[in-house]
C-alpha positions as CSV (number, residue, x, y, z in Angstrom):
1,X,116.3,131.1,94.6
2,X,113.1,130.1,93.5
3,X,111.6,126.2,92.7
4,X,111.4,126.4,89.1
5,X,111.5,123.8,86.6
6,X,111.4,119.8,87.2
7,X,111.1,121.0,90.9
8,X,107.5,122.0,89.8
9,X,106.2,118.9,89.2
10,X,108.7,116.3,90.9
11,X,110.4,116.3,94.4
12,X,113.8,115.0,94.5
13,X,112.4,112.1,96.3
14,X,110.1,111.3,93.5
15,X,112.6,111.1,90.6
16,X,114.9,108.9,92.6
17,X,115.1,105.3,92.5
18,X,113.0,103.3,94.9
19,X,114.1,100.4,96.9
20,X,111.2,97.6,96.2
21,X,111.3,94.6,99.3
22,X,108.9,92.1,98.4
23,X,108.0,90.8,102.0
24,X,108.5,87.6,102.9
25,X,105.7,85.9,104.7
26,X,106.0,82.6,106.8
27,X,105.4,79.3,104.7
28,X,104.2,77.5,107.2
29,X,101.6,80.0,107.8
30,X,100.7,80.3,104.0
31,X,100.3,76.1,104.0
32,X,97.7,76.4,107.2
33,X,95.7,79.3,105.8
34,X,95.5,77.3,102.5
35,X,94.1,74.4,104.6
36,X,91.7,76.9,106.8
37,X,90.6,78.9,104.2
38,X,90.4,76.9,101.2
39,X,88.0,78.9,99.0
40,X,89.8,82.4,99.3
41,X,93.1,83.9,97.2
42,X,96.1,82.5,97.7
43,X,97.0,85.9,97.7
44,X,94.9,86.4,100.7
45,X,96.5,83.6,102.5
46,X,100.2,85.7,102.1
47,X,98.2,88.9,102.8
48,X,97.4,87.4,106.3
49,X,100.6,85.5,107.0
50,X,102.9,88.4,106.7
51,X,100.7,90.0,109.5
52,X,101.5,87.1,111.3
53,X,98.1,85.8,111.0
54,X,98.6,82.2,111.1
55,X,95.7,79.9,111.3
56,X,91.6,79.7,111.5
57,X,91.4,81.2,114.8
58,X,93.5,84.0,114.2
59,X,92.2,84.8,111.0
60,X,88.9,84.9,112.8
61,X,89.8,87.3,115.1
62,X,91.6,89.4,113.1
63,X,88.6,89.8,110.2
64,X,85.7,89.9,113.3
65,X,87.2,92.0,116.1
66,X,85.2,91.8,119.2
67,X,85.0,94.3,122.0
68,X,85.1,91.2,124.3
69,X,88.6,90.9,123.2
70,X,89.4,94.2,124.6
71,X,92.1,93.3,127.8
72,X,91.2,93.6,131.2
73,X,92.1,97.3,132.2
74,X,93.1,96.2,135.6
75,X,95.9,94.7,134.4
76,X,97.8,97.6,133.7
77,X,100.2,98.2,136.8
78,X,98.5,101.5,138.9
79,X,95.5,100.9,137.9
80,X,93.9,99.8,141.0
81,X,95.4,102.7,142.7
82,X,94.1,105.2,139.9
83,X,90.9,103.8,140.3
84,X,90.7,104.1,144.7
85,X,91.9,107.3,144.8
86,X,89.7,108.6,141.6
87,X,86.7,107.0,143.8
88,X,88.2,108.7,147.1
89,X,88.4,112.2,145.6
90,X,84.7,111.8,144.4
91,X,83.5,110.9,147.9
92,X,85.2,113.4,150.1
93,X,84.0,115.7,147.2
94,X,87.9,117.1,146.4
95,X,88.3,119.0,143.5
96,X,89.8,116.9,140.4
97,X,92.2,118.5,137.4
98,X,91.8,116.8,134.4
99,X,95.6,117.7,132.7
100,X,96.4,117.2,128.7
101,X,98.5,117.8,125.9
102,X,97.1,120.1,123.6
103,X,97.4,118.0,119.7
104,X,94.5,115.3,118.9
105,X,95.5,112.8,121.2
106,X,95.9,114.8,124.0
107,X,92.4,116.8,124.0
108,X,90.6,113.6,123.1
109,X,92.0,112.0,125.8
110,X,91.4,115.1,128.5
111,X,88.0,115.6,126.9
112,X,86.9,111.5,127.4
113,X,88.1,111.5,131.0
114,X,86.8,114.7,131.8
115,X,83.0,114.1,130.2
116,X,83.4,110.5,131.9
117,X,83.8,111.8,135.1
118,X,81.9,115.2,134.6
119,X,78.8,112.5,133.9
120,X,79.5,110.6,137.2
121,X,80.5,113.4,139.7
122,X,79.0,116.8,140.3
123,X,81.9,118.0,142.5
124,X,84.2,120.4,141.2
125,X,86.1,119.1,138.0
126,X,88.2,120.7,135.9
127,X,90.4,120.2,133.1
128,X,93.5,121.9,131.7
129,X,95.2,122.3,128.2
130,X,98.6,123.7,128.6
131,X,99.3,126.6,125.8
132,X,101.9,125.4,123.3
133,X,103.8,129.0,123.0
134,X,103.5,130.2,126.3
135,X,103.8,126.7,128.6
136,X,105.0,124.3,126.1
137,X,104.7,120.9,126.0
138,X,103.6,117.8,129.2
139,X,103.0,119.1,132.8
140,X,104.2,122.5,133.4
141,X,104.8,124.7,136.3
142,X,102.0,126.7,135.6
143,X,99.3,124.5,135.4
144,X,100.1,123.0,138.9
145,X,100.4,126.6,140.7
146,X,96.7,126.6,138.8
147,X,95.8,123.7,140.7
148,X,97.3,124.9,144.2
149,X,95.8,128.0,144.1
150,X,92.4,126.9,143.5
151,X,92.6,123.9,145.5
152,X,93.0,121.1,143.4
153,X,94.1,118.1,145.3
154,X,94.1,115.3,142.2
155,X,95.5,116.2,139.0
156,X,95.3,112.8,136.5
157,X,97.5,113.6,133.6
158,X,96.7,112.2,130.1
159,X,99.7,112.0,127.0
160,X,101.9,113.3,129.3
161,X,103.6,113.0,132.6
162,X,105.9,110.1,131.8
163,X,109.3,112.6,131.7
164,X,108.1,114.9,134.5
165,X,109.2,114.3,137.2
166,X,110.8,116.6,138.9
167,X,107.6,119.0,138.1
168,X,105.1,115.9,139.5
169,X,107.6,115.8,142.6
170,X,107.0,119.7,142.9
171,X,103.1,119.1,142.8
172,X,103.6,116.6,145.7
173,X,105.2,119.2,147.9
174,X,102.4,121.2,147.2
175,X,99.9,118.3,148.9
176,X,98.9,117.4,145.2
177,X,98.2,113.9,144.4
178,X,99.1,112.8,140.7
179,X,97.8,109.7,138.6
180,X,100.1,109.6,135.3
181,X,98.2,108.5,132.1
182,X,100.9,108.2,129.4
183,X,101.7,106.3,126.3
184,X,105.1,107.6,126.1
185,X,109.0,105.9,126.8
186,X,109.7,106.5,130.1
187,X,112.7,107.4,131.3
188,X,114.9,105.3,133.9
189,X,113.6,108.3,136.4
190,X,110.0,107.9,136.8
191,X,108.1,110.4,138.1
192,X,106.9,110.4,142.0
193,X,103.0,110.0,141.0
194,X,100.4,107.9,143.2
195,X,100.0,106.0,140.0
196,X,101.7,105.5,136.6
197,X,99.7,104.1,133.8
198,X,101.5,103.0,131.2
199,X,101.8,99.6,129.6
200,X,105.8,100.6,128.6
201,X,107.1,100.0,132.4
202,X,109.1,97.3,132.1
203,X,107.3,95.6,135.1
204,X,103.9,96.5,133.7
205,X,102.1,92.9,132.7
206,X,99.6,94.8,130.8
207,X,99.3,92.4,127.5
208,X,98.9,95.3,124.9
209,X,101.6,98.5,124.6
210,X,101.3,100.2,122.0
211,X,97.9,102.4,123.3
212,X,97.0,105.8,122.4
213,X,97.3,108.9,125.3
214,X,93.5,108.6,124.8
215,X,93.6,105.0,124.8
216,X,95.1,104.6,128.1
217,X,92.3,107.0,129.3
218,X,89.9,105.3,128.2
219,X,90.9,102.3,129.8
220,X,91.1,104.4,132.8
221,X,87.4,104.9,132.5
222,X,86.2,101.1,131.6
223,X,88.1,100.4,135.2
224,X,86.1,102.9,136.3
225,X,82.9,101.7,134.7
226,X,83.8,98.2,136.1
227,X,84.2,99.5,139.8
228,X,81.4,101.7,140.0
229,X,79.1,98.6,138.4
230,X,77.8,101.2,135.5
231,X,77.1,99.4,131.7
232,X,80.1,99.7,129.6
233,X,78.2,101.5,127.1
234,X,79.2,104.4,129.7
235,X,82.5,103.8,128.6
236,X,81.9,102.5,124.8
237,X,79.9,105.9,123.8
238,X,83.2,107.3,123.3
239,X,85.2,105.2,121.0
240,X,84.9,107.2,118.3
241,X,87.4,109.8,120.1
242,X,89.4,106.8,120.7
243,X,89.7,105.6,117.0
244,X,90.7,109.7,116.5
245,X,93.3,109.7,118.9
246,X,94.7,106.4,117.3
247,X,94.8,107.8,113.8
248,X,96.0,110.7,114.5
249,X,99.1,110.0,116.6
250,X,99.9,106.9,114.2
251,X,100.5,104.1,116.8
252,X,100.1,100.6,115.2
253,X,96.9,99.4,114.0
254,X,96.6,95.6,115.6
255,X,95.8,93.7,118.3
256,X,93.9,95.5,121.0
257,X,93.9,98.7,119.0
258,X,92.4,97.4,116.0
259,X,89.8,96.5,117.8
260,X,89.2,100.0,119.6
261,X,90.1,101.5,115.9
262,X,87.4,98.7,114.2
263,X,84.2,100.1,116.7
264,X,85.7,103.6,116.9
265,X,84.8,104.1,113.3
266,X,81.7,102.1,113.2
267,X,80.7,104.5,115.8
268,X,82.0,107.7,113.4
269,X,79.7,106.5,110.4
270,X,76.8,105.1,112.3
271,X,76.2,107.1,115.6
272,X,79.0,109.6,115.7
273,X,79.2,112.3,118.9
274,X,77.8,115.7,117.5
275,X,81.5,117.3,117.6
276,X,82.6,114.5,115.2
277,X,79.0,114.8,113.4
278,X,80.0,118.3,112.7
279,X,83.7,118.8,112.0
280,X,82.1,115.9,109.4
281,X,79.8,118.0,108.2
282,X,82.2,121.4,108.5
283,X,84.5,119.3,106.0
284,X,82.1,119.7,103.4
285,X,81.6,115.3,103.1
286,X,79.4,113.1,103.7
287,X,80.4,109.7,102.7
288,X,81.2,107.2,105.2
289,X,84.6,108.0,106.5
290,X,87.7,105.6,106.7
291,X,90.7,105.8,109.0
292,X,92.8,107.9,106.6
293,X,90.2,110.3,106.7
294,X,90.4,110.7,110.8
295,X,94.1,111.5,109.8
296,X,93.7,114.0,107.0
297,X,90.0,115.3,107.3
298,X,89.3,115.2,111.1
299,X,92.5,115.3,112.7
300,X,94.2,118.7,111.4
301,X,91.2,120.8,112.3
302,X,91.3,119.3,116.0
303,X,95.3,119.8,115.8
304,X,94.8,123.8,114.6
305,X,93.3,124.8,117.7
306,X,96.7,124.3,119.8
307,X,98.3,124.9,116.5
308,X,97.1,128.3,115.5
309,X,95.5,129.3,119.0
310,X,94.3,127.4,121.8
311,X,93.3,123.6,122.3
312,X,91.3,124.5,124.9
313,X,88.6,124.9,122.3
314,X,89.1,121.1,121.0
315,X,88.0,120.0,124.2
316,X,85.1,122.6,124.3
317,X,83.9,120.9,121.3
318,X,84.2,117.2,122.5
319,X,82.2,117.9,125.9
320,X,79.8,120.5,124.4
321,X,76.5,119.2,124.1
322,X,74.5,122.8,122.5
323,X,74.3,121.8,118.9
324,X,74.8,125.8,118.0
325,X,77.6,126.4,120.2
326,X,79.7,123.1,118.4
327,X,78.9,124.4,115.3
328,X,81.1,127.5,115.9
329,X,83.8,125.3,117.8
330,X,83.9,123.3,114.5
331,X,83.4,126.7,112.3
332,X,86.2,128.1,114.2
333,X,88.5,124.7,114.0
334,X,87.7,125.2,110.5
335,X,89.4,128.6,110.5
336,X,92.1,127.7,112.4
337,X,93.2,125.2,109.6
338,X,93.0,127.1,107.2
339,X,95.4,129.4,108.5
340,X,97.7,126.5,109.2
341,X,97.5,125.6,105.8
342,X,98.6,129.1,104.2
343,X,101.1,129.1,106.9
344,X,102.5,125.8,106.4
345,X,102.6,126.7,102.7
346,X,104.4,129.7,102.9
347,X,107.6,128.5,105.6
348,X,107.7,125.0,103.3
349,X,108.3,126.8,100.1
350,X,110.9,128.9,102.3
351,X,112.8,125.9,103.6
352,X,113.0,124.5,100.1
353,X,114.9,127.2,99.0
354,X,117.5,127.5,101.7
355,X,118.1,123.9,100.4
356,X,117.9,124.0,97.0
357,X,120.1,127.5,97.3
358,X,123.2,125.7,99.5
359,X,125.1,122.8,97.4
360,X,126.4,122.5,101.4
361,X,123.1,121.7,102.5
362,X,122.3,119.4,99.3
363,X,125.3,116.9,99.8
364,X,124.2,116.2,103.7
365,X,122.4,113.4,105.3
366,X,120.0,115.1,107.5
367,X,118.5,118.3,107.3
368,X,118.4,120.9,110.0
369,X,116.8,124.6,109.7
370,X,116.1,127.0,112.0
371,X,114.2,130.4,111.3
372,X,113.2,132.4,114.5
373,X,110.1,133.8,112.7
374,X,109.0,130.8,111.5
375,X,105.5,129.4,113.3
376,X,106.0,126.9,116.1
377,X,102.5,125.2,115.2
378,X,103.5,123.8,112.1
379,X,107.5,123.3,112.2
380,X,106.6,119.4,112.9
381,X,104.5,119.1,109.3
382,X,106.9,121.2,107.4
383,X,109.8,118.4,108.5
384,X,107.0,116.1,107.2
385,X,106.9,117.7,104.0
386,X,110.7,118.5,103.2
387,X,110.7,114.5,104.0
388,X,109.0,114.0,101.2
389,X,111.1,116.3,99.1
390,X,114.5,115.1,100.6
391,X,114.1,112.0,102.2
392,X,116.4,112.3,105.4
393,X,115.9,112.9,108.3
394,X,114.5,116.2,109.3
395,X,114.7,119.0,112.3
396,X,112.9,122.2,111.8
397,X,113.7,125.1,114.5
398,X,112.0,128.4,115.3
399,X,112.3,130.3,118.4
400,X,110.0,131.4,121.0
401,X,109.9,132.9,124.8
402,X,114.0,133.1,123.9
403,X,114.1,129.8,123.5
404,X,115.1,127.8,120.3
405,X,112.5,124.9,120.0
406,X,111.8,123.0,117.2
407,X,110.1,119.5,115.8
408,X,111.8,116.7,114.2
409,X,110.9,114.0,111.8
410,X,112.1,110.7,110.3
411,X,112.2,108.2,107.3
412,X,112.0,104.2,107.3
413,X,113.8,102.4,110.0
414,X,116.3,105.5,111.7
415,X,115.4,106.2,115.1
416,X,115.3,110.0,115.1
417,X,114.9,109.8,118.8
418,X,118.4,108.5,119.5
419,X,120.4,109.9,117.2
420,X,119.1,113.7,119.5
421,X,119.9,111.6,122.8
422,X,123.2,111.5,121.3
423,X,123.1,115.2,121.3
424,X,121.8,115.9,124.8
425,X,124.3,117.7,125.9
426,X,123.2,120.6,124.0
427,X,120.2,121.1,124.6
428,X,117.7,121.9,127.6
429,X,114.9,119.4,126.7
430,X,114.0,116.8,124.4
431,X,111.6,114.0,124.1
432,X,109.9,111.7,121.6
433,X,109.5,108.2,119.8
434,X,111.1,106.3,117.2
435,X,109.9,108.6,114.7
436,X,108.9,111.9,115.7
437,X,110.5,114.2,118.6
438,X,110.8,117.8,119.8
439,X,113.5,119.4,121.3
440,X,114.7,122.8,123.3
441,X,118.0,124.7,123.1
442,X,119.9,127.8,123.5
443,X,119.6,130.1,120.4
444,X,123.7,130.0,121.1
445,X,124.1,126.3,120.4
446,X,121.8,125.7,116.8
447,X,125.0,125.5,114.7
448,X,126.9,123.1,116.5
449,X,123.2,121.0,117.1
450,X,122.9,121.2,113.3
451,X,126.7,120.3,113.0
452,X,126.7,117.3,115.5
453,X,123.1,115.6,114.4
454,X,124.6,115.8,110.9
455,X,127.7,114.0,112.1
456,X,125.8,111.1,114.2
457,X,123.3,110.5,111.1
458,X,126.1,110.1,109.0
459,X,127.8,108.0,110.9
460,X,125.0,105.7,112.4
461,X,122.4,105.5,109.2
462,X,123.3,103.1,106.5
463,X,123.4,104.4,102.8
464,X,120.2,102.4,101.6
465,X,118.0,103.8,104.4
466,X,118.5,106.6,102.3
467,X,116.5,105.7,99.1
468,X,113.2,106.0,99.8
469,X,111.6,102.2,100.2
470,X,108.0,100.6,99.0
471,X,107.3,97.6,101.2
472,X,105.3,95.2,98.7
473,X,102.8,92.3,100.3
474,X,102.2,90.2,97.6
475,X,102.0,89.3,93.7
476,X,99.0,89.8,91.8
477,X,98.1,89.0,87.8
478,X,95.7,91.4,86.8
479,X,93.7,88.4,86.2
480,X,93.3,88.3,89.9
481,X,92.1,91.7,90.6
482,X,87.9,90.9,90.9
483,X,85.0,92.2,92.9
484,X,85.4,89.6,95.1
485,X,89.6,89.6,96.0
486,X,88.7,93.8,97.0
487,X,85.5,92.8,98.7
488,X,88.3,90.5,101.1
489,X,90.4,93.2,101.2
490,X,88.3,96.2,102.3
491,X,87.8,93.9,105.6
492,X,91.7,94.2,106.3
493,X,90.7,98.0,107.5
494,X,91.2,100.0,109.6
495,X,94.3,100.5,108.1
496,X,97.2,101.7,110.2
497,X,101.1,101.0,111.2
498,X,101.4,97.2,111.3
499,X,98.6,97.0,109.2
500,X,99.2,99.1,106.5
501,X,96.9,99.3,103.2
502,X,98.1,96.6,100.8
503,X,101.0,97.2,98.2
504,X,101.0,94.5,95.2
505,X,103.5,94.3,92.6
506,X,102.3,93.2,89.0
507,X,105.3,92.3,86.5
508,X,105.6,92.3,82.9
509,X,102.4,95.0,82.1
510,X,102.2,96.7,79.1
511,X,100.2,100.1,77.8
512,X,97.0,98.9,76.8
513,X,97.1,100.5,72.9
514,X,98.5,103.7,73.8
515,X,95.7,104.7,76.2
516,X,98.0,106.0,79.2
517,X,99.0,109.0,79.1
518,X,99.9,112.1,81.3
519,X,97.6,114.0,82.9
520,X,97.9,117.7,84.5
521,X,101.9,117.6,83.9
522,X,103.0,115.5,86.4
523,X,100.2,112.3,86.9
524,X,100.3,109.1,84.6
525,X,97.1,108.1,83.7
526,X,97.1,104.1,83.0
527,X,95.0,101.8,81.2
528,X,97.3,98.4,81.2
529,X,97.2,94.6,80.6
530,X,98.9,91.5,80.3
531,X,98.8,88.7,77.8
532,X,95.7,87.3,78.9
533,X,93.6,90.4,77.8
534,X,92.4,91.4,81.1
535,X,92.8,94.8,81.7
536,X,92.9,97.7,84.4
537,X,92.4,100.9,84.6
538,X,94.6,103.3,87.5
539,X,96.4,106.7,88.5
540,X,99.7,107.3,89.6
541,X,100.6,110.7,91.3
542,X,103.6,112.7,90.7
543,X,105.1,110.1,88.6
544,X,104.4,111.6,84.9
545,X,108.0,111.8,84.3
546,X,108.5,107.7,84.0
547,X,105.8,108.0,80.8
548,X,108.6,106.7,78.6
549,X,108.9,103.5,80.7
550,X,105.3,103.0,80.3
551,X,105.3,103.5,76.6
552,X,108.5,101.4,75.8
553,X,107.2,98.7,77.7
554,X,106.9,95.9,79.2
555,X,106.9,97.1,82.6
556,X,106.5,96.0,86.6
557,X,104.5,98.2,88.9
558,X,103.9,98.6,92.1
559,X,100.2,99.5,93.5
560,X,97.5,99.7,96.0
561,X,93.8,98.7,94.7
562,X,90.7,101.1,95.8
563,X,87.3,101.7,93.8
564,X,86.7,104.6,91.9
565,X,83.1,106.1,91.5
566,X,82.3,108.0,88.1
567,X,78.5,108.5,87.1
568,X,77.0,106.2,89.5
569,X,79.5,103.4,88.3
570,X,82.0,101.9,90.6
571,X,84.3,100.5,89.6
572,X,87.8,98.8,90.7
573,X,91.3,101.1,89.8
574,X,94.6,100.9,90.8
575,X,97.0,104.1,92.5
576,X,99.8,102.9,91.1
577,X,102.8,104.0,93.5
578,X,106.1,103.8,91.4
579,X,107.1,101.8,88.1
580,X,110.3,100.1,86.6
581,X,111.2,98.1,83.3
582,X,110.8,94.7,83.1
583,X,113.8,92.7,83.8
C-alpha cells in the first residue's frame, strides 16, 4: 500500500484536533514585573513569569547572562579527584584516552577535552570513538583492550560511563584508572571509577543538572584552567562546541545552560572555530545562525559521520587546525548527510505503509516496527518522523551483529524510558531519558516486546496525552504585535526546552477581504485582522485543509512571531501553528 491521497498533504497528526493549554503564569509575579518593568508589555511581564522569572533581578539575569554566573566547577562531587589525577598523569607523563559517544554531543565533548588537553600536555594522548555497528553504544570492551594493549593508564569517559559498570570494573583489573564524565541517569549500581562526574548523583551538591555530555567536559576543563592558573579564555575558546552539544541533545535551555548556550552562539556568529566556520559555509548560508539552526543545519552533518560511517571524523574536524584538510572533513560530513537523508526517506515512507496497511496496527497506542534491513543510523529520526504522523509513542528496530537493536521516541509528558524498564526482562540492554532511549534484544523476543510495550502504554498513558498538545504563553491583539514587542522578544533566545520560542493565541480574527488563501496544496497563506483595522500578514504549514475555517470566520489562532525578509524589506509575520472557530 502506497500514501496516496489526503496522506499527501496531511499526517494523521495534522488533521486531528489539538489540545490548546493556555499556561498559567504566577500573579504575583505578573504584579512585581509590572512594578519592575513598568514601560514594557504586559505581555512581556506573563512571558517572563511563566518562566518563573519573578522580579528585577531575575529578569536581569535572565535578559543579560553573564559568564560570571557560570557555577563553580569544583562543586560537582569528583571533581577534585578528576582534576589530581588528570594533573598526576600529565606529570609522570602516562598515556591518557580520551573516550566518547559517537552523535554531536559525544564527539564535541571528546574533541574539547582532547584539544584542551592536547594544548597543555605533549605526552601521549589519545582519544577514542567507539563504532556504532560494530561496538555499539558507552564504554565497550574493545575500546579498553585498546587501551591495555597500548598502555593507557587513564581513560576519562565523556556522555557515557554512567551504566558501565561492570566494563569500568573490568578496566580496573586491567590497572586502568577511569574518571566518568556523564550527563546521564545513573543507575542505583554506579560504576567503580576514580571519579564520577555528574551533577544527577543524588549526593552531588552541584547547583545545575541538567548539563550537556560536553557540558560536563567542559567544566572538566575550566577546573582544569583554574588549577593550572591558565586564563579562562583557555577554556571559553570553546563554547561554541558547547552551545552545539546543547542543541543538539535537547537538554533545557536555562539557568547555567542558557548562559553557556547565550556565549556559545555569540561565539558561532562572531569568532566561530574553523570546523564550525566551515560546516557554516559547507551548508551553503551565511546569515547569522540561531539555536535552531545548530539543531537542523549544524548538528545532522556532525551526527552523519557515526550515522552513515565513522564519528571518528567529527572529532578530526573539531581538533583539525589545516584549513584544507577541514574542508574535506566538512565536504565529507556533507556527504554523509546526504546519504542519511535518502536513507531516512526511503525506511520512513516504508514504515508508513506497514501502518497505514494493518487496521491492527492503526487502532494501537504505541507503535513498534522492526525491519532487519533497515539502517541502524537513522531508526532514532524515523521514530521522530512517524511521531509526527502518529503521535504515540514510537520504537523502531533493525538488527545488526545478530542482535535486534533499535531507537525509541516519545510525545508530551510519557516517559518512554519507563514504560521499556517495565519490559526489562526481555531484553539484553537498554538505556535512555525521559524522552528518547535505545534498547537490545534477542531477534526471538521482538513480538512479545512489541506485544508487552503496547500493553504498558495502554495501560499507563492517559487518553489526552494522546492528542497532540500546543502549550500557548500568552494573549496578544494584533494591535500589540510592533517592532518593539519582537525587538523584546528576540532577547528571550537561545531558545530551547524550558525556554521554548513563544506561542500566542489571538481570538476572534477574521480573513482580511479574502486575501488568504492556500498555497502549494497543503500551506494557508494568511493576511488577517481584527476590528480595529490592524492587520498581519503569516504562514501556516501543513494546515491548508482548515481553509474553510478561515474563510467562514471569525476565527482563534494560535502562533509564533518571526520576521520575514522580501526585497530588502523586513518585515514582522506570523507561522501560524493550528486554527479553530471562534467560540
Amino acid at each position: 500500500m502506497t500514501i496516496t491521497g489526503r496522506y499527501n498533504n496531511w499526517t494523521l497528526a495534522t488533521m486531528r484536533d489539538k489540545r490548546w493549554t493556555l499556561k498559567q503564569a504566577d500573579s504575583s509575579f505578573v504584579q512585581q514585573l509590572s512594578k519592575d518593568l513598568p514601560n514594557v508589555s504586559p505581555a512581556i511581564h506573563t512571558l517572563l513569569a511563566v518562566r518563573g522569572i519573578h522580579d528585577f533581578e531575575s529578569a536581569k539575569t535572565f535578559f543579560r547572562p553573564e559568564l560570571s554566573h557560570l557555577h563553580d566547577p569544583f562543586l560537582m562531587k569528583g571533581m577534585k579527584q578528576a582534576v589530581q589525577r588528570i594533573s598526576e598523569a600529565i606529570e609522570w607523563h602516562e598515556r591518557i584516552m580520551v573516550y566518547g559517544d559517537y552523535d554531536v554531543d559525544g564527539t564535541t565533548a571528546v574533541a574539547v577535552v582532547y584539544d584542551f588537553l592536547k594544548t597543555h600536555y605533549k605526552g601521549d594522548l589519545t582519544y577514542y570513538i567507539p563504532h556504532r555497528y560494530r561496538e555499539g553504544y558507552g564504554v565497550s570492551k574493545q575500546g579498553i583492550d585498546f587501551a591495555h594493549a597500548n598502555g593507557y593508564h587513564l581513560i576519562i569517559t565523556l556522555d557515557c560511563g554512567i551504566k558501565s559498570a561492570e566494563l569500568i570494573g573490568y578496566a580496573q583489573s586491567l590497572g586502568i584508572d577511569v574518571i566518568v564524565c556523564d550527563h546521564h541517569l545513573p543507575d542505583n549500581n554506579l560504576p567503580p571509577a576514580l571519579a564520577i562526574l555528574n551533577p544527577k548523583q543524588t549526593d552531588c551538591p552541584y547547583p545545575y543538572k541538567e548539563l550537556s555530555g560536553c557540558g560536563i567536559g567542559f567544566k572538566l576543563i575550566t577546573a582544569l584552567a583554574m588549577h593550572w592558573k591558565l586564563p579562562m579564555e583557555s577554556a571559553y575558546q570553546y563554547l561554541d562546541l558547547v552551545a552545539t552539544s546543547i542543541a543538539a541533545d535537547i537538554v533545557p535551555i536555562d539557568e547555567e545552560n542558557r548562559v553557556l548556550a547565550f556565549y556559545g552562539m555569540k561565539k558561532v556568529n562572531e569568532n566561530p572555530s574553523l570546523a564550525i566556520k566551515t560546516l557554516k559555509e559547507t551548508a551553503g548560508t551565511s546569515r547569522t545562525l540561531h539555536i535552531a539552526d545548530l539543531v537542523f543545519v549544524i548538528g545532522p552533518r556532525v551526527n552523519a559521520a557515526g550515522r552513515m560511517d565513522d564519528a571518528k571524523k567529527a572529532v578530526e574536524l573539531f581538533i583539525e587546525r589545516d584549513e584544507e584538510k577541514i574542508k574535506v572533513l566538512a565536504d565529507s560530513l556533507h556527504s554523509d548527510n546526504f546519504e542519511r537523508k535518502e536513507i531516512d526517506k526511503n525506511i520512513t515512507q516504508e514504515a508508513l505503509n506497514l501502518i497505514l496497511g494493518d487496521d491492527a496496527m492503526m487502532a494501537r497506542k504505541s507503535t513498534v516496527l522492526f525491519q532487519p534491513h533497515w539502517h541502524k543510523g537513522v531508526v532514532g529520526i524515523v521514530a521522530s518522523r512517524l511521531i509526527d504522523h502518529f503521535y504515540r509513542p514510537t520504537i523502531i528496530l533493525t538488527e545488526s551483529n545478530g542482535k535486534v537493536t533499535g531507537s525509541a521516541r516519545s510525545i508530551s509528558g510519557f516517559n518512554i524510558y519507563e514504560a521499556i524498564h517495565e519490559c526489562r526482562d526481555l531484553l539484553e540492554n537498554y538505556g535512555g531519558h525521559f524522552y528518547a532511549a535505545g534498547m537490545t534484544m534477542h531477534p526471538d523476543v521482538v513480538a512479545a516486546f512489541a506485544e508487552r510495550f503496547e500493553q504498558v502504554v495502554s495501560q499507563t498513558i492517559s487518553p489526552e496525552l494522546l492528542i497532540p498538545e500546543i502549550q500557548i504563553d500568552a494573549e496578544l491583539r494584533i494591535s500589540d504585535i510592533r517592532p518593539s514587542f519582537y525587538n523584546i522578544l528576540k532577547q528571550f533566545e537561545p531558545f530551547g526546552p524550558n525556554n521554548l520560542r513563544p506561542v500566542f493565541l489571538t481570538r476572534n480574527v477574521y480573513d482580511f477581504r479574502g486575501h488568504s488563501r492556500v498555497v502549494k496544496e497543503q500551506h494557508l497563506k494568511f493576511v488577517v485582522h481584527q476590528h480595529t483595522g490592524e492587520t498581519i500578514d503569516g504562514i501556516g504549514f501543513g494546515i491548508g485543509e482548515k481553509y474553510e475555517i478561515v474563510n467562514n470566520g471569525p476565527f482563534d489562532m494560535v502562533y509564533t512571531l518571526d520576521e520575514n525578509e522580501f526585497n530588502g524589506q523586513t518585515k514582522l509575520q506570523i507561522k501560524v501553528l493550528d486554527i479553530k472557530p471562534s467560540r
